[in-house]
N, C-alpha and C positions, 0 to 999 in steps of 0.2 A: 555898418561897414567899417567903421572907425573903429571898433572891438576887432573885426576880424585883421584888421590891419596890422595895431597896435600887437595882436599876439601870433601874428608872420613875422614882424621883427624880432618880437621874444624867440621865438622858436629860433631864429637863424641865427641869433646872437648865441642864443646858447648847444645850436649845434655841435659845435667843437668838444661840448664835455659831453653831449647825451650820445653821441656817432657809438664808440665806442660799446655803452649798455646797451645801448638799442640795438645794436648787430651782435652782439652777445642772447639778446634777446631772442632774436627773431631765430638765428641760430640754435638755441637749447628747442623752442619751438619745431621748424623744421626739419631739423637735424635728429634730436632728439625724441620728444614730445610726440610730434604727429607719426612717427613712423613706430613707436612705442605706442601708443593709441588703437592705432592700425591694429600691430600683433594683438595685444588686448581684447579688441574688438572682435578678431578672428576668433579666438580663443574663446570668446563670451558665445558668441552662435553656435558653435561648434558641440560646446560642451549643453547649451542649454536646449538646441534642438535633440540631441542623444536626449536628455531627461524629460522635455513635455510629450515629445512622441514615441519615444521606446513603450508603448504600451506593449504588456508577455502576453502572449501565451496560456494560458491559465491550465494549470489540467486540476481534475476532479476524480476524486471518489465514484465508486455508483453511488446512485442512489438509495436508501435503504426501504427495501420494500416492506410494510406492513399487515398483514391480511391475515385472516381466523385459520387457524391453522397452522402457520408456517413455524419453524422453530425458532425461538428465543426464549433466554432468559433474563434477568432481571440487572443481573452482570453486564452482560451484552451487549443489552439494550442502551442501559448507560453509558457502556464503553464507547458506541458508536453515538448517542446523542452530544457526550464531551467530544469528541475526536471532530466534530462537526462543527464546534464552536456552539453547542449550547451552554446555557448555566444554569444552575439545579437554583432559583429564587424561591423557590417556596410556595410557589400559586401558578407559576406557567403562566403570567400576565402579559408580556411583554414576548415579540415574536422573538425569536431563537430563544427561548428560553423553557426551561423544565422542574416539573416537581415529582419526586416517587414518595410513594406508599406504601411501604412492602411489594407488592406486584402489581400495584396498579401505576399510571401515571397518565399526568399531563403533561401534552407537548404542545407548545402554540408554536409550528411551524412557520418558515419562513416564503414557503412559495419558491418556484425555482423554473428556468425555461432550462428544456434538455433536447436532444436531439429524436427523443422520440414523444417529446408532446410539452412533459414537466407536472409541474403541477401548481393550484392556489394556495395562497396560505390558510393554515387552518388548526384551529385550536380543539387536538382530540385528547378523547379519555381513553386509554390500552391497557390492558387489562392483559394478564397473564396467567395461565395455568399448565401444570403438569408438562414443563418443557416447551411450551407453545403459547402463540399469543390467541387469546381466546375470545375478546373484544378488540373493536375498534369502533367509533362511537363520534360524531359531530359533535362539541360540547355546545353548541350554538343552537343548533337545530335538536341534538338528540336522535337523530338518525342516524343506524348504526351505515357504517360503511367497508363494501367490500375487500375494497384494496386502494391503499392510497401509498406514496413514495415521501422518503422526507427528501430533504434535498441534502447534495452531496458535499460531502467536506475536501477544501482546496488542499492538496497534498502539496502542489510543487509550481514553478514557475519557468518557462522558456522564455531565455534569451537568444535565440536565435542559437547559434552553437553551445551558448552557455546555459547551463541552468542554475538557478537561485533562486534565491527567496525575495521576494520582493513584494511590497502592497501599491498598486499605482492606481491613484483615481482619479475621475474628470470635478470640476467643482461645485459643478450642476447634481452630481451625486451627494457631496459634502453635507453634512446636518446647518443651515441656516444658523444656528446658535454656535456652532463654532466657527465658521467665516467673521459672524460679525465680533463674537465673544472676543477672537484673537486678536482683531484689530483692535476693539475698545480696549484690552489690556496692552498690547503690543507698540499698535500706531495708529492712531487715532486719524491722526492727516493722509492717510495713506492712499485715500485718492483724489490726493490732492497738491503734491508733493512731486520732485522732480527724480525721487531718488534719495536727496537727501534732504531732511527738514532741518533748515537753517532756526527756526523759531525754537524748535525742538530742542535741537545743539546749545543753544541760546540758555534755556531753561535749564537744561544737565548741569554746564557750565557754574551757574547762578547757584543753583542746590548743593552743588560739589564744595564749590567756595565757602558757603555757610557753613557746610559739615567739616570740613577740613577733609575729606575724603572721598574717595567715591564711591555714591549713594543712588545715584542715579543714569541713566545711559540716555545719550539722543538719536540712539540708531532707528532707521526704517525698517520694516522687513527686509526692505530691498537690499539693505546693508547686509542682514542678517542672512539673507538666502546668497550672495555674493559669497558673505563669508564660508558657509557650509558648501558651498559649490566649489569655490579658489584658493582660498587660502589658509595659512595654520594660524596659530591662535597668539603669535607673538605679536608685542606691544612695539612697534618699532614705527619711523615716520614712513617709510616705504610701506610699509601693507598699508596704513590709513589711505597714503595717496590713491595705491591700487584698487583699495576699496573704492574710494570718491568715485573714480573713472569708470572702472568697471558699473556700480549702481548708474551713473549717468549715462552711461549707454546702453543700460539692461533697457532702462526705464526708454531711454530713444529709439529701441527697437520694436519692443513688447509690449501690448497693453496688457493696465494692471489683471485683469483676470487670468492672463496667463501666467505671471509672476507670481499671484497667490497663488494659481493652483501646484507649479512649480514648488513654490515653499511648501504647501500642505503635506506633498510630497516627499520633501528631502529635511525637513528638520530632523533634528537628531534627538532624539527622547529619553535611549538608554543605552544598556550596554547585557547583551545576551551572551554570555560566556564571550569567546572573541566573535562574535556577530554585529554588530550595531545594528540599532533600531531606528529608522529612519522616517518617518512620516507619519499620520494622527493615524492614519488605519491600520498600521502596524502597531502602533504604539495602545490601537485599543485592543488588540488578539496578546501583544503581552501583558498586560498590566490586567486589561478584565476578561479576557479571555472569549470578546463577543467582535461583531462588526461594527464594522464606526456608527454605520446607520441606526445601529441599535443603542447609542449612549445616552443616561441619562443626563440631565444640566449637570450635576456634581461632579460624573464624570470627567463631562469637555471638559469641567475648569480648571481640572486634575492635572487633564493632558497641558492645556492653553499654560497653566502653572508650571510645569515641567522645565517651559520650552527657558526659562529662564537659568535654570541649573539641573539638568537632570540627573548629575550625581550627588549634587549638595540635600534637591529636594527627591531622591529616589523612595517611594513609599513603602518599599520592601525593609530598607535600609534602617530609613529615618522617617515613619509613619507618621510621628508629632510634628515634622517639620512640613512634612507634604498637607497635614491635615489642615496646617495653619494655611500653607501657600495659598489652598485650593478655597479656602473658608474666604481671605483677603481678593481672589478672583470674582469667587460669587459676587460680594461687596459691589466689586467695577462694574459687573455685569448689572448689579441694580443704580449703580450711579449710571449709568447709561442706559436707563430703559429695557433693558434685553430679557429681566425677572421685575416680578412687583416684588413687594416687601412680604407677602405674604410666603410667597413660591421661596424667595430667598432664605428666610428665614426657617422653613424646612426641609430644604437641601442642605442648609449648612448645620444642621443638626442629624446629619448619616453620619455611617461611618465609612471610610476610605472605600471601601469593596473590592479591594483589590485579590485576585484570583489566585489560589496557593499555586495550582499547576499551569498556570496561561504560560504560553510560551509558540515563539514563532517556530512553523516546521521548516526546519531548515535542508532541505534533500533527503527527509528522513527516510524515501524507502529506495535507496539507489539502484536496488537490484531490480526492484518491477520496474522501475522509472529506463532503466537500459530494453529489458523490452519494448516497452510504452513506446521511446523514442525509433527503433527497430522499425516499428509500426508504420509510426507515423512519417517516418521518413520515408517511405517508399511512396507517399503521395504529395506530400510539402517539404518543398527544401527548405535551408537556412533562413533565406529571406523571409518567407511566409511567416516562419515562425516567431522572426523578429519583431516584424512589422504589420503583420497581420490579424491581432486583436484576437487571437482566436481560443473558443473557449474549448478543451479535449477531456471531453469523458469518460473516462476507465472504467475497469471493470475489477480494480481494485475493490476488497472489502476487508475494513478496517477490522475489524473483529478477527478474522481470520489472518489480517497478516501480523495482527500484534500479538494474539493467541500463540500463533508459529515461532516468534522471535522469543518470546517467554519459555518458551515449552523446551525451544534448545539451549536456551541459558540452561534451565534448573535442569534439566540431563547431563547436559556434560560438567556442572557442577556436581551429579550427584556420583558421576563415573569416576572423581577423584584424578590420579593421575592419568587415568587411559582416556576422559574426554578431555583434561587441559593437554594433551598432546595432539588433539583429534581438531578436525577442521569439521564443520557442518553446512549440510544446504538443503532449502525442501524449497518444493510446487505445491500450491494448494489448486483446485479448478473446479469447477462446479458440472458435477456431471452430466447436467443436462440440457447442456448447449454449449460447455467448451471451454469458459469463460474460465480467464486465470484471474483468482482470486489473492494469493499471497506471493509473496517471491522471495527467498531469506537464500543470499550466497556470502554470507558468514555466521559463524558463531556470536559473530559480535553485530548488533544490531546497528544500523544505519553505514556499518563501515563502507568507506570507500574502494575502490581498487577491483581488486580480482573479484570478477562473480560467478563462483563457482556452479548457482544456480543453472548458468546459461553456457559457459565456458569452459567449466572443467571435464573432462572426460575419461571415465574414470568403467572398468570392467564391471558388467551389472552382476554375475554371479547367474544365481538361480531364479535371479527375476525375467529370464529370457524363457523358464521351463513351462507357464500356463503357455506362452505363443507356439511351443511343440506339441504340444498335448492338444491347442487347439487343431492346428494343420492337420491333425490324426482324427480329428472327431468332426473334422466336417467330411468324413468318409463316415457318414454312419451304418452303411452296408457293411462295413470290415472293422470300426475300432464305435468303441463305446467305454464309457467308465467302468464299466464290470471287466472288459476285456482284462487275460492273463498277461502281463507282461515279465522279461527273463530278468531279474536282480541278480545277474550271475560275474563275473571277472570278467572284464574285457583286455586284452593285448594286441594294439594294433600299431607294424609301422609304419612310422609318418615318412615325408619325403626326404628328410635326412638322414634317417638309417634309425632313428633315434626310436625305443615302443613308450609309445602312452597307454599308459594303467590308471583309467581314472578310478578311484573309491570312493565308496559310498565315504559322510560322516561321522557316522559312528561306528566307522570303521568295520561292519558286520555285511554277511552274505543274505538277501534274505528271498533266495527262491524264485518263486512263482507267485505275484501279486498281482490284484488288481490296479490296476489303470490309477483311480481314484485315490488308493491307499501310494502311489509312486508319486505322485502330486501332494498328498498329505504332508505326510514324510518328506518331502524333496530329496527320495533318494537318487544317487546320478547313475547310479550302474543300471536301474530301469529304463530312467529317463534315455540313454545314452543309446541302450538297444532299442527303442521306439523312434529314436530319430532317426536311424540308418535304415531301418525300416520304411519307415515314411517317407526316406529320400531326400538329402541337405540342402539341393536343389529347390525345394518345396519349399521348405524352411526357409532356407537364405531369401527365395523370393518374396515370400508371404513379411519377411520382415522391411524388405527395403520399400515396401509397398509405403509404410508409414515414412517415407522419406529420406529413409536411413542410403548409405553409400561406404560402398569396400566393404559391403559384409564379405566377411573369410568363410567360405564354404568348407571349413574342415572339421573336424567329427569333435572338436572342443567349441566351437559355437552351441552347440546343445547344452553344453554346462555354464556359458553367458560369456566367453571370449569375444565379449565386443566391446567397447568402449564406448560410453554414451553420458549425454548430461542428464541429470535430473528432469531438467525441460523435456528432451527425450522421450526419457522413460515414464513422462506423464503423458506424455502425448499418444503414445503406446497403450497404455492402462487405462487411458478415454476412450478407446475403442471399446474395451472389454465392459469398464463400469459405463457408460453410455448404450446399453445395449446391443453390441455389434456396428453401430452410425459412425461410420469416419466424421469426426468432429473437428477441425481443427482450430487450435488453441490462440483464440485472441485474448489481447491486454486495454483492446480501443473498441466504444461501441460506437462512438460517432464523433464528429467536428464541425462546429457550428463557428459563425462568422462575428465580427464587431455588429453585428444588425438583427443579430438573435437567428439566424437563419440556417439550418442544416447545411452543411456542406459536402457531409462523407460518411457516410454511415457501411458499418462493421457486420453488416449481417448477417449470421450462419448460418448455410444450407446444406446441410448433412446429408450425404449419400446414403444412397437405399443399402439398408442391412442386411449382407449377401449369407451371413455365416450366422445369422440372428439366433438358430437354437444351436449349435457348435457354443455360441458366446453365453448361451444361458449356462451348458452346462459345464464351463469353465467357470462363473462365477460362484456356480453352486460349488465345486467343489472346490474354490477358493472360500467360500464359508468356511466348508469341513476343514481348512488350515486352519480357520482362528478357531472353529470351536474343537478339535481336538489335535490339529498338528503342530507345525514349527511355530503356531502364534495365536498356540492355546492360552499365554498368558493375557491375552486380550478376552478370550470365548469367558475363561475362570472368571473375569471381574466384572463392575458396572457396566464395563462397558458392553457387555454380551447381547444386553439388550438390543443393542445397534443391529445384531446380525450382519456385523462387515465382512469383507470380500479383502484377503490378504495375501499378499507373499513374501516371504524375507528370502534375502541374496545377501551372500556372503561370495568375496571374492577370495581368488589362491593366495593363502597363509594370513588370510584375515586381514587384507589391507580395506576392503571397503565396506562398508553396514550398510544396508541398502535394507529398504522397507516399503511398499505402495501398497496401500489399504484403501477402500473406499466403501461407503454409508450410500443411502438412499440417494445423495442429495453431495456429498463434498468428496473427492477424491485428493490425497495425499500422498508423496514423493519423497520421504526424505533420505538422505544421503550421509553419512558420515564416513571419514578417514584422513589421513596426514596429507598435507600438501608435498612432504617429500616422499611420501608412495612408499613406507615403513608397515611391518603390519600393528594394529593398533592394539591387539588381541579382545577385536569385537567381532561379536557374529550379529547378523541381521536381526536374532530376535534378543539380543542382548545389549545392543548398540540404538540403530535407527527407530528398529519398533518402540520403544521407550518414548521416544520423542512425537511418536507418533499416538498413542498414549496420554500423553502429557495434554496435548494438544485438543484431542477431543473428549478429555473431560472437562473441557471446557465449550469448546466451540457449542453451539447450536447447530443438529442438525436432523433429517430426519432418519428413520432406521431402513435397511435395505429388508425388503421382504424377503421372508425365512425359505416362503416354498420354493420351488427351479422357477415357477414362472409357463406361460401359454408355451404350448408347443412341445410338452414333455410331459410325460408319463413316470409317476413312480412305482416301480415292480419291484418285486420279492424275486432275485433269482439266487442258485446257487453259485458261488465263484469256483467253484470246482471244476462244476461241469459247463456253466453258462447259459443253466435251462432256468427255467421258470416257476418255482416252487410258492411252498407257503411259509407265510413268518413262521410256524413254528418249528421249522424242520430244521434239523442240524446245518448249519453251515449257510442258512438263508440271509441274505443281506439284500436292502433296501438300495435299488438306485435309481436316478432321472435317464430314461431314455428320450429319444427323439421320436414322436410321435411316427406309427408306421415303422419303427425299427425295434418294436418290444422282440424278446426272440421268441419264436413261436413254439418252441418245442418247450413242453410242460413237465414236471418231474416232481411226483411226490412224496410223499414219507412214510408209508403204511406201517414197513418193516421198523423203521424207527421207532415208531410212535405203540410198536404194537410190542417191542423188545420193555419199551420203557413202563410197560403195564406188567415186567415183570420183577422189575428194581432195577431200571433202566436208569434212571431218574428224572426228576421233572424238568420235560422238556416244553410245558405249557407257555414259557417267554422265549424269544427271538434269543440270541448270542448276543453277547456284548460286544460293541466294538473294540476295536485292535488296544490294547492299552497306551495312555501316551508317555511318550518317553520323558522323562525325566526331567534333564536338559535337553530339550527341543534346539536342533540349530539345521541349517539348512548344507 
């Protein structure tokens, strides 16, 4: 009591000089301090609830299907197991990773849940031959296997309105060797520390002093995650302070495992052209080009090494500096238990392994990713996407959309000035369920902006001519491919007083042809008298059918006066290569939840096929285009094999090249012309087709069969007369009728056949077909 006394006098005695500091005091305090505190504080939740829970969105690739049979090559194959995050180690030991053989390989898959099942992981032997995979093989068991899926590569990331790139994980995911690794290199007292380790500070201090420098830091993570989350990198007493506070209130809100996993997430690693790299899971897709899950110890120590200077120790840069870093982590890691001496010792004897092409995708394919979202937004809004964990499987295929981006590079490079003035766009889809596979609305891959793919609308040309010739042949009582149609002058005036003269382009008259040979050829003055025939009405209907709106019912709709996107006119030419089935063209086959759980599945259910032999015999004679009409130079080459189904469209003075061809198995779209609507001086089989070309000598895929197909009959008739003769007679040509519409009336050759037993000549082979022009254009 005597103490507490004696210093109530002191105090009072010396209140007269302390009044003054002490209300200066208490003043910077509440005046200042707590209401600064306050803002800080705000600012600290705000910003760190955005980064522990903005878990995206994730979207995916399909998955790549594998089974005996299917086409792939060796190319491909690869293409698609890199684009997935594997890596070619040399044994396929390690899941995501792979080895080739010439045409053989091992994949040790990584397992996957999808919306329509997924699959296990599993380490197979695939084997390829003659354009196809011709094994697939358990390498465990040795049991071949029918069909198995790899799992799909992460293309892109929603943030709710925004998309980006981003890697966010929980930390229960994390590799246990790097949680703990980080700490034993980073902060050893980390949970045990308020924020800031005072003993810590203590020792920096002590070590600094000795060196005359600084050599050492006594920051926590907590410091460290404060810092990359708030503030820039100046030395000044204001950020220290801001730091202090800010870590003592991270650390007063949050326990430490959300604070790790926060930093695992936001450290900063590199630096990708202007992209930064921000977190170990990112930082493992750049540097080694796999999932964090898959890293080995030399790895983490790589990454955990980094986090100290990641441009001083960048391993691309400075390999002997990183080698060292990573080699000095190992060490810690065996000073603390985390390796023996043995394991340390040879991990620290690899070498870096760092990946020549690893690299984060950063919105690489914008133009599928605008449909994609298209999609998905008519079922999840903003929030969902936000906040919703949800994981969106496309039907994106990697192969075919970097196949497309490649294929229009090296064309419009090859076109010289007329494709660097030229813009490009193509659809890829998979003919037999709808599924859009690529999506390219520039010439320049990954560009932002305009997507011409889905946006531009641009006159198709002569790519509207098979959808007339079909409306006419699903009359097969009155039109068939043999039918005579008039290639003669048309002058008709229009409603302004004004005559339309369409001509042919080669500028020639040519008569009285068959049906088949008016489609070959894309001549218009045939084409133009069979439409008015068949009634515009018909037409215009039979087109808006596919969803189209303000078709113009006037007699230049026949020659492709319509304006359409590429998407469009794929969705068009699904009907035809899908066998007559209205398919309609998704980008999503499902949406599954933060709990693995489906949520929306995409499923196509294709209407009955009203027009189904009408559509064969349009296909066939879109054959007869590539192997002897406007895109014979596709029938001429390797690629003949394929027996594809084509048509090239040129629009009026050559402003657009337009191309849609389709295989067994892929149908293609592509489009080029100026974005200020100049003509380019391309024609369809000298422009588009080329890139369409480019395209599948590469791609994988299988060939469209040669004969018409069920439901058709091939006869021998005379196109003269329209009877039914035999191959050998003068003037006999081969065509697909529709079964029940052969013509019945027969017509033979006696008198021919009986002239030429007198120096007639030998008429023992059929006629040749019509010869091909030269310059084929449409």
């Amino acid at each position: 009591m005597a103490f507490l006394h004696r210093l109530g006098s002191l105090l009072r005695a010396s209140w007269p000089w302390l009044r003054i500091p002490f209300w200066l005091v208490m003043g910077l305090l509440f005046g200042f301090l707590l209401p600064y505190t306050l803002i800080l504080n705000a600012r600290l939740q705000d910003r760190f609830n955005d980064l522990v829970f903005a878990v995206p969105t994730r979207v995916y690739a399909r998955p790549l299907l594998l089974e005996p049979g299917r086409a792939m090559s060796p190319a491909a194959l690869e293409l698609e197991l890199t684009f997935a995050g594997y890596t070619a180690d040399g044994a396929g030991k390690v899941q995501g990773s792979y080895s080739k053989n010439g045409t053989r390989f091992i994949i040790n898959s990584r397992g996957y849940a999808g919306p329509d099942g997924g699959e296990l992981a599993h380490r197979l032997r695939v084997s390829l031959a003659n354009g196809q995979v011709a094994s697939v093989v358990d390498d465990a068991s040795g049991k071949p296997i029918k069909a198995i899926h790899l799992d799909p590569a992460r293309i892109a990331t929603f943030y709710g309105a925004e998309q980006e790139e981003r890697r966010i994980v929980r930390l229960e995911n994390v590799p246990p060797l790097l949680v703990q690794g980080l700490q034993a290199v980073e902060d050893r007292d980390f949970n045990h520390h308020i924020g800031l380790d005072f003993s810590a500070i203590a020792r920096a201090m002590f070590a600094n002093l000795r060196a005359g420098h600084t050599v050492q830091g006594g920051s926590t993570l907590t410091q460290q995650l404060v810092r990359n989350l708030f503030l820039d990198r100046s030395q000044n007493y204001l950020r220290k302070v801001n730091e202090a506070l800010l870590s003592l209130l991270m650390e007063a809100h949050y326990s430490k495992h959300r604070i790790l996993e926060a930093y695992v997430n936001e450290v900063f690693l590199g630096q990708q052209g202007n992209q930064a790299v921000h977190g170990f899971a990112a930082g493992a897709e750049f540097f080694f080009g796999r999932r964090m899950e898959e890293l080995r110890p030399q790895e983490i120590a790589l990454l955990i090494g980094l986090v100290k200077g990641p441009s001083y120790y960048d391993p691309r840069r400075y390999p002997d500096r990183a080698l060292q870093r990573r080699n000095l982590v190992l060490q810690q890691f065996n000073q603390t238990g985390l390796l023996d001496d043995a394991a340390t010792k040879a991990v620290q004897a690899t070498p870096l392994g760092i990946a020549d092409n690893a690299q984060l995708p950063h919105n690489r394919f914008p133009a599928f990713m605008q449909l994609v979202r298209s999609q998905v937004q008519a079922d999840f809004d903003e929030d969902a996407l936000r906040n919703g964990s949800l994981s969106i499987f496309t039907t994106l295929d990697p192969a075919a959309q970097l196949y497309t981006e490649q294929a229009i590079l090296t064309t419009t490079k090859a076109l010289g000035k007329r494709g660097a003035a030229s813009q490009a766009a193509a659809v890829v889809t998979d003919t037999t369920d709808g599924s859009v596979l690529a999506v390219v609305g520039s010439r320049e891959p990954g560009e932002q902006g305009f997507n011409r793919a889905l946006d531009a609308r641009r006159s198709i040309g002569s790519l509207v001519k098979p959808f007339v010739y079909l409306v006419a042949l699903s009359q097969p009582s009155k039109w068939s491919l043999a039918s005579t149609l008039q290639d003669e002058p048309i002058n008709m005036r229009q409603p302004d007083g004004s005559m339309w003269t369409p001509q042919n382009d080669d500028h020639e008259i040519h008569g009285q042809v068959p049906m088949l040979d008016a489609l070959v050829h894309s001549w218009n003055l045939a084409t133009v008298n069979l439409g008015l025939q068949v009634g515009l009405p018909r037409i215009k209907g039979f087109l808006e059918s596919f969803g189209l709106q303000d078709v113009n019912p006037s007699p230049s709709l026949l020659l492709g006066a319509v304006d359409l996107s590429p998407l469009q006119v794929a969705q068009m030419y699904e009907y035809i290569a899908a066998d007559g089935h209205a398919l309609p063209l998704v980008s999503v086959r499902g949406v599954m939840d933060n709990k693995g759980q489906a949520i929306k599945r995409y499923d196509v259910k294709p209407g009955e096929g009203e027009y189904q032999a009408p559509t064969r015999l349009i296909r066939w004679a879109m054959q007869q285009v590539v192997n002897s009409g406007t895109a014979a130079a596709i029938g001429n080459s390797s690629l003949g094999s394929l027996h594809a189904a084509g048509k090239t469209g040129t629009s009026d003075s050559q402003r657009d090249s337009w191309f849609a061809g389709f295989t067994g198995e892929h149908l293609a779209v592509v489009w080029m012309g100026r974005d200020d609507n100049k003509p380019t001086g391309l024609y369809g089989a000298t422009g588009s087709m080329r890139v369409w070309q480019e395209l599948f000598r590469k791609l994988p895929t299988q060939p469209l069969a040669a004969q018409p197909g069920e439901g058709l009959d091939m006869t021998w008739v005379n196109t003269q007369t329209g009877k039914r003769t035999e191959p050998t007679c003068e003037g006999a040509r081969q065509f697909p009728f529709i079964d029940g519409y052969v013509p019945e009336e027969e017509q033979g050759c006696f008198w021919q056949q009986f002239k030429g037993m007198f120096g007639g000549g030998d008429n023992s082979q059929p006629p040749a077909q019509p010869p091909v022009p030269s310059n084929p254009t449409d």
